[in-house]
Structure formats: C-alpha cells, structure tokens
Steps between C-alpha positions, in 0.01 A plus 500: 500500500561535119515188282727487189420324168763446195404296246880394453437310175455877284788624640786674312724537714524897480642548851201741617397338777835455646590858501154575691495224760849317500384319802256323351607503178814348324616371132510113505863363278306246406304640256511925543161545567397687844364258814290647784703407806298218690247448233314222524397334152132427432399465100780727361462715760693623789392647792613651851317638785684817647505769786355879424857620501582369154210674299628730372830368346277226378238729360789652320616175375156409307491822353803500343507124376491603142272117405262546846586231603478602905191551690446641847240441713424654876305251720 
C-alpha cells in the first residue's frame, strides 16, 4: 500500500500530475488547480491510501510537480 499526499492549497494547476496518473488525478473547473482523486481533506491537506500498482505513475507525478506539492509514501 502507498499513501498519497497533495497539499492542494500550493497548487498551480500545471497539469503534471494528470499526465502521470490520470486516474487519480484530474483538473477541477472550479478553480484549475489539480485534486487527488478520493482525497480526503485534513488541515489543507489531502490524502489517499492506494494499492502497489499505482507507484510508479504516482512517483512520477511528485517528481514532476514543478511547486512539490505531492508526497508519496509506501506503508
């Protein structure tokens, strides 16, 4: 199990982390900044507990967010 972190509030809305992991991430209309797909808000911070499968896109997804605003975790 891997556990995603975004700390949504920083985000710019660059599109990174969509074109790594477009199932879990996606552009809200709202407001253009990137949401982590079944986040769950604590504190200005979102958060999602995953399957081993998705590491690597993820992984990919952090590195690239140009503010570092992503952090994965394995468990």
């Amino acid at each position: 199990m891997i556990q995603i972190i975004q700390q949504r509030e920083k985000c710019i809305g660059c599109n990174a982390c969509v074109e790594a992991a477009d199932y879990r991430w996606r552009v809200s209309r709202r407001d253009g900044k990137c949401t982590l797909i079944n986040g769950i808000a604590k504190r200005g911070f979102y958060r999602v507990v995953v399957d081993d499968h998705e590491l690597e896109d993820n992984l990919r997804a952090a590195k690239h967010c140009p503010v570092n605003i992503i952090q994965v975790h394995k468990l």
